[in-house]
N, CA, C and O atoms as a CHARMM CRD file, in Angstrom:
* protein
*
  336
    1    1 UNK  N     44.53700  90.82500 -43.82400 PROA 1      0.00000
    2    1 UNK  CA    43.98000  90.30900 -45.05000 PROA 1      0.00000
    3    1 UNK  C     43.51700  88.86100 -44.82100 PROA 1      0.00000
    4    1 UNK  O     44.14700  87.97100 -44.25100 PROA 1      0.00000
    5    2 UNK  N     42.29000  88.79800 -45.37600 PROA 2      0.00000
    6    2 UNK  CA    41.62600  87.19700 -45.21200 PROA 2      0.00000
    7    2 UNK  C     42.30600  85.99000 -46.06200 PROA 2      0.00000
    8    2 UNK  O     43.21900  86.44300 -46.75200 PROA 2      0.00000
    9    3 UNK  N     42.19500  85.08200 -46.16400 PROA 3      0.00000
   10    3 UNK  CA    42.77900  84.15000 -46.67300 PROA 3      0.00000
   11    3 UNK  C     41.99000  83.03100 -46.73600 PROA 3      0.00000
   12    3 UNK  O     41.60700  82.59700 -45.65000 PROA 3      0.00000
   13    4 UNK  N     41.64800  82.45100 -47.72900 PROA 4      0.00000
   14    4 UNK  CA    40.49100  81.51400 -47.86600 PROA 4      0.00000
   15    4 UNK  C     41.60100  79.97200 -48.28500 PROA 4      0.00000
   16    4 UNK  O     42.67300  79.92900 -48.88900 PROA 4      0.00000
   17    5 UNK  N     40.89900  79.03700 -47.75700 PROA 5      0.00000
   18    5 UNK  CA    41.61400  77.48700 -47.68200 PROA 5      0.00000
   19    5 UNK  C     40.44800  76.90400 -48.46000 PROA 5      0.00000
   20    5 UNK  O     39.25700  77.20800 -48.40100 PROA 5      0.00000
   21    6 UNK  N     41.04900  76.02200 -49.18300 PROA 6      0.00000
   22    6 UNK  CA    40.05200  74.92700 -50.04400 PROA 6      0.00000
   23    6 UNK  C     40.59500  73.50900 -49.81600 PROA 6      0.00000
   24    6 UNK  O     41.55700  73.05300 -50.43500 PROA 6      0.00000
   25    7 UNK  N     39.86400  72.81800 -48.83100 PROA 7      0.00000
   26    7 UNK  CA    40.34200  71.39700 -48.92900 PROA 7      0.00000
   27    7 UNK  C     39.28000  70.56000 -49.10900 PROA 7      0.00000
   28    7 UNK  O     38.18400  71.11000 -49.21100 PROA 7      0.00000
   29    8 UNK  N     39.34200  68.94400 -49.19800 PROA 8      0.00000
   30    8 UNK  CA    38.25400  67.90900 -50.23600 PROA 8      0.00000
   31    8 UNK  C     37.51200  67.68600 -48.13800 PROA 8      0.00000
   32    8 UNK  O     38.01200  67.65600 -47.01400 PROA 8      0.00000
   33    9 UNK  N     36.45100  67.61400 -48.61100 PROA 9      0.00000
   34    9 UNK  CA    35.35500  67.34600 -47.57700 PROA 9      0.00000
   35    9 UNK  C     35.57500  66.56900 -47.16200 PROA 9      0.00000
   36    9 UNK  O     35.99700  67.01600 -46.09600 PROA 9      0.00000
   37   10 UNK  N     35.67900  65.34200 -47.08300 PROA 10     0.00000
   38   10 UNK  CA    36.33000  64.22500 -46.61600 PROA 10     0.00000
   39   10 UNK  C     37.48400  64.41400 -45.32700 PROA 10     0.00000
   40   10 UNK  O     37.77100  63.46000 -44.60400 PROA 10     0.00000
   41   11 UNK  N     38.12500  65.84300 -45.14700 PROA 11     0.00000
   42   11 UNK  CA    39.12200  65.64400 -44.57700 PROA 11     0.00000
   43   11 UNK  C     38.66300  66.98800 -43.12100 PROA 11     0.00000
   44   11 UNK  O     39.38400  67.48900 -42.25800 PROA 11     0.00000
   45   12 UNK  N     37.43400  67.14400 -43.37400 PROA 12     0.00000
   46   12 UNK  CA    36.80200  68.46800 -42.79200 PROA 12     0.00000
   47   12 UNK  C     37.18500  68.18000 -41.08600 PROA 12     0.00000
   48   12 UNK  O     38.05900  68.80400 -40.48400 PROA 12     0.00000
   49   13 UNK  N     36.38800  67.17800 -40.52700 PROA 13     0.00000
   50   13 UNK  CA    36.50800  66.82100 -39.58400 PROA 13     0.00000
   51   13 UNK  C     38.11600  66.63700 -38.86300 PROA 13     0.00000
   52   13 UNK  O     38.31000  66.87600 -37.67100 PROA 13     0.00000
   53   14 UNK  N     38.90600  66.29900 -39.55100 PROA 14     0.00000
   54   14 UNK  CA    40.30100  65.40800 -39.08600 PROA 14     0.00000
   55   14 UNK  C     40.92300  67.40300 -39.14500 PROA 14     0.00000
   56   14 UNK  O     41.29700  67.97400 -38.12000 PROA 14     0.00000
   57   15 UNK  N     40.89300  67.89500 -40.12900 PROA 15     0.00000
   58   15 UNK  CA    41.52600  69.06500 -39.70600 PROA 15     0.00000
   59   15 UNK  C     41.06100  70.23000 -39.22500 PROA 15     0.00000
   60   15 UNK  O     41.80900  71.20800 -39.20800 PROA 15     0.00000
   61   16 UNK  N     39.73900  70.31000 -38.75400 PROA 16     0.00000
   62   16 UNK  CA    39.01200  71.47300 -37.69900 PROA 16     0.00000
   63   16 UNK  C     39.12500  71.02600 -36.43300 PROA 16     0.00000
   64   16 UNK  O     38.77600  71.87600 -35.61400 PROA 16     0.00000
   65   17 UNK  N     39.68100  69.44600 -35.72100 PROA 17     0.00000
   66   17 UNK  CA    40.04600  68.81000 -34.48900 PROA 17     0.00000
   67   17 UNK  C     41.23800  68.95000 -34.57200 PROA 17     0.00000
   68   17 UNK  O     41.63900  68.79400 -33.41900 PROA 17     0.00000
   69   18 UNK  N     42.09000  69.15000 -35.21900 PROA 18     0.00000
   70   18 UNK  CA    43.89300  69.05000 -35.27500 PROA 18     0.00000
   71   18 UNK  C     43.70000  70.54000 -34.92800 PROA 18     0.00000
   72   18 UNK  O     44.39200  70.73900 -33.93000 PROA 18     0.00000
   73   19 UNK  N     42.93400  71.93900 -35.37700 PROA 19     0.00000
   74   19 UNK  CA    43.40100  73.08600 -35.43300 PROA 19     0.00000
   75   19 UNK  C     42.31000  73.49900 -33.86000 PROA 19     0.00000
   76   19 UNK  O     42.65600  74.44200 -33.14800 PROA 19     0.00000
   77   20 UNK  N     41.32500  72.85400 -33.58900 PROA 20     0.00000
   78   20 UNK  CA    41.07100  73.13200 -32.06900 PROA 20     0.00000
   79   20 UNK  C     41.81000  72.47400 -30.90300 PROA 20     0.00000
   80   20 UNK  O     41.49000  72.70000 -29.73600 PROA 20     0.00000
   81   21 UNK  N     42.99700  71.49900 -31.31400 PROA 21     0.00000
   82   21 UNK  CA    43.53800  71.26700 -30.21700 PROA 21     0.00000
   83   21 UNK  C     44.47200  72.38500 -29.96900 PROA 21     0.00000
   84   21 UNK  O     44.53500  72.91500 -28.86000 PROA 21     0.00000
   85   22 UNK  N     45.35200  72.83600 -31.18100 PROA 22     0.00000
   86   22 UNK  CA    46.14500  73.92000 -31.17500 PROA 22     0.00000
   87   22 UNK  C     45.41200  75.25100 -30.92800 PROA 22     0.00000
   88   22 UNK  O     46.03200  76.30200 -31.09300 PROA 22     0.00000
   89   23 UNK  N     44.09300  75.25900 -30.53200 PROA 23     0.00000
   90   23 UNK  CA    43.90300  75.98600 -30.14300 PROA 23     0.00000
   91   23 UNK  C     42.34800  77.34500 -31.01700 PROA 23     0.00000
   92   23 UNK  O     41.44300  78.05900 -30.58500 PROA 23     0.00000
   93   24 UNK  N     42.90300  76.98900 -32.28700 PROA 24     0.00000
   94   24 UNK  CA    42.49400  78.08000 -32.95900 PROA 24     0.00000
   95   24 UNK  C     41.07200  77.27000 -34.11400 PROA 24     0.00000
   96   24 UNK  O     40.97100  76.40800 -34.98700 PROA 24     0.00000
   97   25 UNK  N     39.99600  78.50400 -33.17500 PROA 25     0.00000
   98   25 UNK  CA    38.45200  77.78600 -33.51800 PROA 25     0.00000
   99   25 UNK  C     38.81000  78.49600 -34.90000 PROA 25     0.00000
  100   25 UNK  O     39.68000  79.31800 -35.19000 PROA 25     0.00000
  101   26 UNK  N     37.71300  77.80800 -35.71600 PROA 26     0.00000
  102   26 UNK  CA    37.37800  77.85300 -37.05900 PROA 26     0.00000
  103   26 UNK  C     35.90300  78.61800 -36.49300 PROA 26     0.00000
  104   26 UNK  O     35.14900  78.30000 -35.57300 PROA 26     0.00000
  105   27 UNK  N     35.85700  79.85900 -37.56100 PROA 27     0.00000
  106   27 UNK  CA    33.87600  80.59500 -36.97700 PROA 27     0.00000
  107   27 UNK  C     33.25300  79.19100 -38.00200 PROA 27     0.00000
  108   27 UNK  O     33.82400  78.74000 -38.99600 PROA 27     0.00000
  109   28 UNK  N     32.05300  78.74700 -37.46100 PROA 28     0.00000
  110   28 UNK  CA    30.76400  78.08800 -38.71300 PROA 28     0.00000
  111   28 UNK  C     30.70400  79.07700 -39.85700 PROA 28     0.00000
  112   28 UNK  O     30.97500  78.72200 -41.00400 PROA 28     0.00000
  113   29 UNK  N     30.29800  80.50300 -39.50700 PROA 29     0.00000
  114   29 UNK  CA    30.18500  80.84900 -40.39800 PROA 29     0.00000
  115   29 UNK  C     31.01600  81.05800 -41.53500 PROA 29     0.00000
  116   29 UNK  O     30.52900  81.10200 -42.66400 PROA 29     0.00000
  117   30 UNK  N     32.49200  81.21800 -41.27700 PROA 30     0.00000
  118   30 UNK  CA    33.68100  80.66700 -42.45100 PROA 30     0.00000
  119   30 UNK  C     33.59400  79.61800 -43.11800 PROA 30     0.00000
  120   30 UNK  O     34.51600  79.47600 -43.92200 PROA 30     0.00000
  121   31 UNK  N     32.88500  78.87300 -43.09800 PROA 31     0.00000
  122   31 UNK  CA    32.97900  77.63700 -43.40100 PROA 31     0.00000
  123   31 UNK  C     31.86900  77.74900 -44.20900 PROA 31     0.00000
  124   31 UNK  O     30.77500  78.21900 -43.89600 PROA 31     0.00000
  125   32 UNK  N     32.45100  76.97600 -45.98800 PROA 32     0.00000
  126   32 UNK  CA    31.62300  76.92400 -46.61800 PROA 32     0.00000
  127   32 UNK  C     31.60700  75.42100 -47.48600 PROA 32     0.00000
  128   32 UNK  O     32.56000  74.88500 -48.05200 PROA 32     0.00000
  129   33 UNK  N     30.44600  75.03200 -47.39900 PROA 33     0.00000
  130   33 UNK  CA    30.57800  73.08700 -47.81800 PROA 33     0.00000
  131   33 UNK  C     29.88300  73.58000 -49.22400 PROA 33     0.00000
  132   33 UNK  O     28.84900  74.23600 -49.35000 PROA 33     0.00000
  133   34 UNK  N     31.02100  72.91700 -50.55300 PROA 34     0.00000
  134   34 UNK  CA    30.02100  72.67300 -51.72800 PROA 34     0.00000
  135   34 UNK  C     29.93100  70.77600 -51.77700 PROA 34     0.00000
  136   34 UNK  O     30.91000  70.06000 -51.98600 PROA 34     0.00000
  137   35 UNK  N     28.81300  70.38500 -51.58000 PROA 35     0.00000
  138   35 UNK  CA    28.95000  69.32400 -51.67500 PROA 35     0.00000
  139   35 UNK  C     29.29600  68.37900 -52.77500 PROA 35     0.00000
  140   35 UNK  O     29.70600  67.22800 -52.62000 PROA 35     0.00000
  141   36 UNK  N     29.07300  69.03100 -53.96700 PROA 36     0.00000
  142   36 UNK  CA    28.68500  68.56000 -55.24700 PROA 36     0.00000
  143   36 UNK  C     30.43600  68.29900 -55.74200 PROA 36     0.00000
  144   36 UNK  O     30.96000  67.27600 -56.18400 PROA 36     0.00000
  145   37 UNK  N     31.06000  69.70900 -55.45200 PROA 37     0.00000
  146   37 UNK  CA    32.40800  69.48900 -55.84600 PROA 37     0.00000
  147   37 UNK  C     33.33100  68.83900 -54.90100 PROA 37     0.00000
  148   37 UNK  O     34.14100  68.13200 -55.50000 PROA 37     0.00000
  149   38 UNK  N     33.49600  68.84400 -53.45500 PROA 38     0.00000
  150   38 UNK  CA    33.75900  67.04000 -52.80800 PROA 38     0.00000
  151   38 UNK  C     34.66700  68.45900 -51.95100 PROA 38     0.00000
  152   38 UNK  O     35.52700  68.06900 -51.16200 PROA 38     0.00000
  153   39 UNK  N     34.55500  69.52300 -52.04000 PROA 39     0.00000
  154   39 UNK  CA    35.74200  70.54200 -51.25200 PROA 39     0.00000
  155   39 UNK  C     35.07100  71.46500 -49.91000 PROA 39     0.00000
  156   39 UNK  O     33.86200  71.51400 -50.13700 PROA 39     0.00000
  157   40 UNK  N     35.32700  72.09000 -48.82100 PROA 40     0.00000
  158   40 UNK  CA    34.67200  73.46100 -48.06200 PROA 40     0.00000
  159   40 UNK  C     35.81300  74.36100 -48.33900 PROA 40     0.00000
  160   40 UNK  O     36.97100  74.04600 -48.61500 PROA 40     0.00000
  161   41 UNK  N     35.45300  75.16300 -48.25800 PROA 41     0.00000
  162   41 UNK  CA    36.80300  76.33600 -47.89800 PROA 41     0.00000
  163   41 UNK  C     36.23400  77.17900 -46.40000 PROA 41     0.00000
  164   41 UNK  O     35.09800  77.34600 -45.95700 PROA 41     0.00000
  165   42 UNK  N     37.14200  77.45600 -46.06200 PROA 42     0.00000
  166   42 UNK  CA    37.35100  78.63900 -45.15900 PROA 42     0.00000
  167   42 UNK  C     38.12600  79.60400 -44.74300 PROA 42     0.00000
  168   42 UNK  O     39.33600  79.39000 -44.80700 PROA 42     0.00000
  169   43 UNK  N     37.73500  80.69600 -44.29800 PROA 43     0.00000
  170   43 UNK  CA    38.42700  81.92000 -44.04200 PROA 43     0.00000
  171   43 UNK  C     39.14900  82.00700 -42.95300 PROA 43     0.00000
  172   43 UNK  O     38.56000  81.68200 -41.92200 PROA 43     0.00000
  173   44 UNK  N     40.30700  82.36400 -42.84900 PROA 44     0.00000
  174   44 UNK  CA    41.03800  83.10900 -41.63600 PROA 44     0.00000
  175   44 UNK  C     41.40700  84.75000 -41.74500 PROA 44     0.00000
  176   44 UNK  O     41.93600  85.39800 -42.64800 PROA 44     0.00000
  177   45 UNK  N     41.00500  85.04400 -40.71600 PROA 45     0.00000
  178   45 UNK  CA    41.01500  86.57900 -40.72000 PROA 45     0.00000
  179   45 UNK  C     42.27100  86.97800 -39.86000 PROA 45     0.00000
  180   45 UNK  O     42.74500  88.11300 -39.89700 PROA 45     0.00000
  181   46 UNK  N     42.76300  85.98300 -39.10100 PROA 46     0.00000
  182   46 UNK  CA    43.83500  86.18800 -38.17400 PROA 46     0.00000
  183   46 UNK  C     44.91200  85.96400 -38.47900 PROA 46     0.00000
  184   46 UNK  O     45.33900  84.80900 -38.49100 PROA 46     0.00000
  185   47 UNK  N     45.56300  86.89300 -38.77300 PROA 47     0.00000
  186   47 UNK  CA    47.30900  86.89200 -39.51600 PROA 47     0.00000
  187   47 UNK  C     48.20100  86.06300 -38.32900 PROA 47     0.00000
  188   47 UNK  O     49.18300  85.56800 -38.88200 PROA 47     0.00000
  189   48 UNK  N     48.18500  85.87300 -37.43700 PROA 48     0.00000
  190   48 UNK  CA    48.55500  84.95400 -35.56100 PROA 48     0.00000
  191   48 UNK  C     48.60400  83.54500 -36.31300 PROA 48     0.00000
  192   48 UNK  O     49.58200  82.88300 -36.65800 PROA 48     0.00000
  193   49 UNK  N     47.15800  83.28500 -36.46600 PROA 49     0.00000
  194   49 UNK  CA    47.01600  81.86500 -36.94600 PROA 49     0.00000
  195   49 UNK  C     47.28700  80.87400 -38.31000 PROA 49     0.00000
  196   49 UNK  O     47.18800  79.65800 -38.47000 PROA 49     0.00000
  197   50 UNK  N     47.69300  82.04000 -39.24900 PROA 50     0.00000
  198   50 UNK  CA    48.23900  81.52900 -40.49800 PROA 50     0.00000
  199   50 UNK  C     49.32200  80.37100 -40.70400 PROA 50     0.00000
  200   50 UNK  O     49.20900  79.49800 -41.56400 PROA 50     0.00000
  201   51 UNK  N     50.46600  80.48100 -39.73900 PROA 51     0.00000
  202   51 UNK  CA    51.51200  79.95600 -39.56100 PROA 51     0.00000
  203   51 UNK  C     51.04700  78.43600 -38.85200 PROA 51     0.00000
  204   51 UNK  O     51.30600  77.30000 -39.24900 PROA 51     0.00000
  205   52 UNK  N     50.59100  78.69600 -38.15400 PROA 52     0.00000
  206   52 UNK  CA    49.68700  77.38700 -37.59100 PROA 52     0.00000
  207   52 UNK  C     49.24000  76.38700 -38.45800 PROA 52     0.00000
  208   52 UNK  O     49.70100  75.26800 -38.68500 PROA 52     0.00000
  209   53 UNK  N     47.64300  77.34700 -39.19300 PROA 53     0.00000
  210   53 UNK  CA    47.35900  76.68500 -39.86000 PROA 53     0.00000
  211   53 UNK  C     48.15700  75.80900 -41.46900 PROA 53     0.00000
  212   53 UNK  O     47.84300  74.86400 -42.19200 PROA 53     0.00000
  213   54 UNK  N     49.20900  76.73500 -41.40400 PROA 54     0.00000
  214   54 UNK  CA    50.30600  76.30800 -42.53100 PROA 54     0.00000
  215   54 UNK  C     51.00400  74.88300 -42.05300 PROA 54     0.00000
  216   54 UNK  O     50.94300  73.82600 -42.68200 PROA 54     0.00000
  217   55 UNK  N     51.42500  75.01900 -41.27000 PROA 55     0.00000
  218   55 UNK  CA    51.89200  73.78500 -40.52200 PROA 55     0.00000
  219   55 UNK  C     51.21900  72.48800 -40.42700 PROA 55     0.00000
  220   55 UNK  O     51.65800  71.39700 -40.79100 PROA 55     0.00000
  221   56 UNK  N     49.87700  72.81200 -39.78100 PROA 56     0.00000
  222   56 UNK  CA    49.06500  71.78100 -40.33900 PROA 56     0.00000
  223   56 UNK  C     48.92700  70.90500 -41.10900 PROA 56     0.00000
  224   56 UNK  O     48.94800  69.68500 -40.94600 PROA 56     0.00000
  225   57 UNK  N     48.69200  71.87900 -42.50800 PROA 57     0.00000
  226   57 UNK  CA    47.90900  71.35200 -43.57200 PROA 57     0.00000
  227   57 UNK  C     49.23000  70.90300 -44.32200 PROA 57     0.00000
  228   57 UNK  O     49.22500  70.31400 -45.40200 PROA 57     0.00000
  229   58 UNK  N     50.55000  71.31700 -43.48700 PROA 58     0.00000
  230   58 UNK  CA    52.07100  70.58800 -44.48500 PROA 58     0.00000
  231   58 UNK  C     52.64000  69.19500 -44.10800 PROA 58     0.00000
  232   58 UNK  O     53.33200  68.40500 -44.75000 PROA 58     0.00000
  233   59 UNK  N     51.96500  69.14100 -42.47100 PROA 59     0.00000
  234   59 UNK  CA    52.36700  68.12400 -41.94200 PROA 59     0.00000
  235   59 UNK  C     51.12000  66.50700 -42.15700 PROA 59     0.00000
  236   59 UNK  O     51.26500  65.30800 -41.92000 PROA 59     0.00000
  237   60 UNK  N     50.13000  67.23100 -42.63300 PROA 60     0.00000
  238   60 UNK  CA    49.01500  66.25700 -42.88600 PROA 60     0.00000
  239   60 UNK  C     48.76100  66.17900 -44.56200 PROA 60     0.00000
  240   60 UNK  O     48.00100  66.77700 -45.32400 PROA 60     0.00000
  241   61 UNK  N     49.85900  65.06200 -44.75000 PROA 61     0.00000
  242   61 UNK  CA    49.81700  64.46700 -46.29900 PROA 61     0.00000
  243   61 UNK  C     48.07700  64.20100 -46.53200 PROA 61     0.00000
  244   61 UNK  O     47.66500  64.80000 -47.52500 PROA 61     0.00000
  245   62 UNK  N     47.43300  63.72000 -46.07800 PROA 62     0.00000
  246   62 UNK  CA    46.65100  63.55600 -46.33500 PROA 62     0.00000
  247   62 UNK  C     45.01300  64.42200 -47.06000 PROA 62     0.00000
  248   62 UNK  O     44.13500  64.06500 -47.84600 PROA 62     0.00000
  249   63 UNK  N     45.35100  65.92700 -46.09600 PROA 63     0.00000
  250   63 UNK  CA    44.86700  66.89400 -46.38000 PROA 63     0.00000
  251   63 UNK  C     45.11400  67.70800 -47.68400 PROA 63     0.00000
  252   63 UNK  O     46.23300  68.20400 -47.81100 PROA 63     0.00000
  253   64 UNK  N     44.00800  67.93900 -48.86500 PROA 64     0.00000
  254   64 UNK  CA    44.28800  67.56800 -50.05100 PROA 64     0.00000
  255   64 UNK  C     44.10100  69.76800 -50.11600 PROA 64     0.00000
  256   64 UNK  O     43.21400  70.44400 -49.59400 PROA 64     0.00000
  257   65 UNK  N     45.18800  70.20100 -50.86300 PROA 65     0.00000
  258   65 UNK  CA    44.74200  71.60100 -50.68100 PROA 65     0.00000
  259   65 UNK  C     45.26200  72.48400 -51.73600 PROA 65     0.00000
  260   65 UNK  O     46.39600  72.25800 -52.15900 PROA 65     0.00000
  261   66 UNK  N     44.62300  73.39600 -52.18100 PROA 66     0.00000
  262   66 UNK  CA    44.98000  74.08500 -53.54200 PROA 66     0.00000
  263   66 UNK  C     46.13300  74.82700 -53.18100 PROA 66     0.00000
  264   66 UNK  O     46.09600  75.07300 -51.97600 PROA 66     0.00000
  265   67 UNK  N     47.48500  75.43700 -53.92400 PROA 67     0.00000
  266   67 UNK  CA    48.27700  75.96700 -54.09700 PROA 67     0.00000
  267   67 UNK  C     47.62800  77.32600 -53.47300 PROA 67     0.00000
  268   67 UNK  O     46.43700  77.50000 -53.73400 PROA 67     0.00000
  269   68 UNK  N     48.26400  78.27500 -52.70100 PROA 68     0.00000
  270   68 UNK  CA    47.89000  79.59600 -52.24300 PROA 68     0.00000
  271   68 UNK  C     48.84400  80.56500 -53.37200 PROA 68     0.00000
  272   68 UNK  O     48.58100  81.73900 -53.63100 PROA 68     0.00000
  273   69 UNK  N     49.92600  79.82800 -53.92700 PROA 69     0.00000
  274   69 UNK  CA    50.88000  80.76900 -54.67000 PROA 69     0.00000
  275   69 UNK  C     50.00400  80.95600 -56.47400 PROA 69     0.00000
  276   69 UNK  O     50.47400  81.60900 -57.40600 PROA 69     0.00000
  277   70 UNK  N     48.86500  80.27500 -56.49100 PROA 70     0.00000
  278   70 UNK  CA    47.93500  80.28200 -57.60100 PROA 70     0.00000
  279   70 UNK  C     47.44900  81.38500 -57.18800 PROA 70     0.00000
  280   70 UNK  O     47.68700  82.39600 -57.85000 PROA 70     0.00000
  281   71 UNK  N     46.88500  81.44700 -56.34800 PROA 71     0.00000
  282   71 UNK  CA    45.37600  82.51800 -56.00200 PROA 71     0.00000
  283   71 UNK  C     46.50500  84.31700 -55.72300 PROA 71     0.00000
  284   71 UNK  O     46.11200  85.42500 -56.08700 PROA 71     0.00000
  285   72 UNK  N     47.67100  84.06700 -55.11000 PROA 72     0.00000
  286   72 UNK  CA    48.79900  85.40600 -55.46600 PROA 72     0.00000
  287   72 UNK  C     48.81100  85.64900 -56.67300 PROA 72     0.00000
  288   72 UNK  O     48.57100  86.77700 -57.10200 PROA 72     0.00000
  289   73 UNK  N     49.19600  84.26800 -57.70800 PROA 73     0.00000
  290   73 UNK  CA    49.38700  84.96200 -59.16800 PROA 73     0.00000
  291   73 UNK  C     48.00600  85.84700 -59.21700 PROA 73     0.00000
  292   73 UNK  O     47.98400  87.06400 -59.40300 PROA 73     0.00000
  293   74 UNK  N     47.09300  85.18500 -59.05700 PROA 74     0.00000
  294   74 UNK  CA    45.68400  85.56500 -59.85500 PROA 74     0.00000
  295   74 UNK  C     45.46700  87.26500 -59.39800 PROA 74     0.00000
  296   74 UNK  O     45.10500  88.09000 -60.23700 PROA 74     0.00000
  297   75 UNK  N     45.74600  87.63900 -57.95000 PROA 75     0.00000
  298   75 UNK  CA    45.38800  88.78200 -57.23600 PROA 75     0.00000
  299   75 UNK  C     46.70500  89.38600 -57.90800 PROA 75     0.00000
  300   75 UNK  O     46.58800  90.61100 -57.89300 PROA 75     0.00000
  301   76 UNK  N     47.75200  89.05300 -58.41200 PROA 76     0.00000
  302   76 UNK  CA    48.77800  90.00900 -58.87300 PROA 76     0.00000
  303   76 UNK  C     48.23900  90.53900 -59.99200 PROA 76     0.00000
  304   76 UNK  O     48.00000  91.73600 -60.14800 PROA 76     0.00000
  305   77 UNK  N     47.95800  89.31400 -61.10100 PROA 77     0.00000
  306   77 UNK  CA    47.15400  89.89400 -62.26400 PROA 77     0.00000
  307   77 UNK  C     46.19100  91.11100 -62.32600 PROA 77     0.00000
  308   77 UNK  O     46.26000  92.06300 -63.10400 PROA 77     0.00000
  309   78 UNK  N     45.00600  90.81600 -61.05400 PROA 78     0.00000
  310   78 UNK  CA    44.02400  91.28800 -61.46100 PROA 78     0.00000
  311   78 UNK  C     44.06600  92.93100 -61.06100 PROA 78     0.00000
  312   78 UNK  O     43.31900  93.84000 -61.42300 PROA 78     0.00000
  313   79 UNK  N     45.83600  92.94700 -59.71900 PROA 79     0.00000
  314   79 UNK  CA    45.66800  94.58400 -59.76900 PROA 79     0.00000
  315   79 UNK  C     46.52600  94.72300 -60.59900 PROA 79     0.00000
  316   79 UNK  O     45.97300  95.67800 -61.14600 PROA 79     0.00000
  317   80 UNK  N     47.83200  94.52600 -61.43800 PROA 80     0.00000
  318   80 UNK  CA    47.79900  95.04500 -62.68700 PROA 80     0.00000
  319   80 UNK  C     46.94100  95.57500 -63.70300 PROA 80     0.00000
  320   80 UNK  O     47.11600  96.62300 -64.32500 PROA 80     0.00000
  321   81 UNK  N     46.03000  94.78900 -63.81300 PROA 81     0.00000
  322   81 UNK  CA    44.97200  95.54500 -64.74400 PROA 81     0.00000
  323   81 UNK  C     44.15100  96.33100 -64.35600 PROA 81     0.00000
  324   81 UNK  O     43.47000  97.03600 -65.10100 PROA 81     0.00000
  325   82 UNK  N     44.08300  96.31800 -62.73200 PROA 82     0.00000
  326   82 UNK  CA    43.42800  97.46000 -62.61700 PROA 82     0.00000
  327   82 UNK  C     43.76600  98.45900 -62.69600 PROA 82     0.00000
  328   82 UNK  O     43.00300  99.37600 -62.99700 PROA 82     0.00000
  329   83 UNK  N     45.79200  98.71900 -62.30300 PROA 83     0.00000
  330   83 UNK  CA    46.21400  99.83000 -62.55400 PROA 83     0.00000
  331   83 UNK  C     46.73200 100.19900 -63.85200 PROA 83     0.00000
  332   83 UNK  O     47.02600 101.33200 -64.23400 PROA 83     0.00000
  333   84 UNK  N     46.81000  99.10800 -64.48500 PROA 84     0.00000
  334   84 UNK  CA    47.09700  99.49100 -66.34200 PROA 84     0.00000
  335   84 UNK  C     45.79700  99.30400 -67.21200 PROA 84     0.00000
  336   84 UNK  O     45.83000  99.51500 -68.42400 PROA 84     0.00000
């Protein structure tokens, strides 16, 4: 299962060099810049690299990043209603 990251643009650079030293490329094409709202997000498709990238983004106060336990509620909701 994919997993999409939302962090503020500003911090793009400092954490796609922290996650290629450890190893694990980011595709371009995951990568999506809205400029207007100051954030990119990107996808990981690799369940390997999750833990990694978790680490990361816990150990770098600086890296500004939306709650993942939001976007669970939301996908819990939305298959409830699909199955009720």
């Amino acid at each position: 299962m994919a997993k999409v990251y939302k962090i503020k643009l500003e911090d793009k650079a400092a954490l796609l060099n922290k996650l290629e030293k450890l190893g694990i490329s980011i595709d371009s094409y995951s990568i999506n810049d809205n400029k207007l709202g100051g954030y990119f997000e990107f996808e990981i498709t690799n369940p390997i690299a999750e833990p990694t990238i978790k680490k990361v983004l816990a150990s770098s106060p600086k890296i500004d990043k939306i709650k993942e336990s939001l976007r669970k509620i939301v996908r819990e909701e939305i298959k409830s209603i699909k199955k009720g």
